[in-house]
C-alpha positions, 0 to 999 in steps of 0.5 A, spaced: 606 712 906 599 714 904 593 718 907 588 722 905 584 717 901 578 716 905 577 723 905 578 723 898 584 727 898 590 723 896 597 724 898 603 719 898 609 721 903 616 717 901 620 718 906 629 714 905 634 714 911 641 714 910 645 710 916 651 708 918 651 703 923 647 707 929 648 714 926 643 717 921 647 720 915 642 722 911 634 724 911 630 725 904 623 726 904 619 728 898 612 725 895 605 727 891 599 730 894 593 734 892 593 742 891 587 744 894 590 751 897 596 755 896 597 761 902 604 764 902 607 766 908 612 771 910 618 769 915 
């Protein structure tokens, strides 16, 4: 997937599912984006 573009604000989001028949096995998610800020959190 890509989003942003308009804005120019490109990322692009790759998203991969393992399956076996009708169960989901395993969900990868990674991809490319923009720096424009970094905020750190504490949980």
């Amino acid at each position: 997937m890509e989003q942003g573009y308009s804005m120019k604000k490109p990322s692009e989001i790759i998203v991969s599912l393992k399956t076996q028949g009708k169960d989901i096995l395993e969900v990868k998610v990674g991809g490319k984006a923009m720096n424009l800020s970094e905020t750190e959190i504490q949980i």
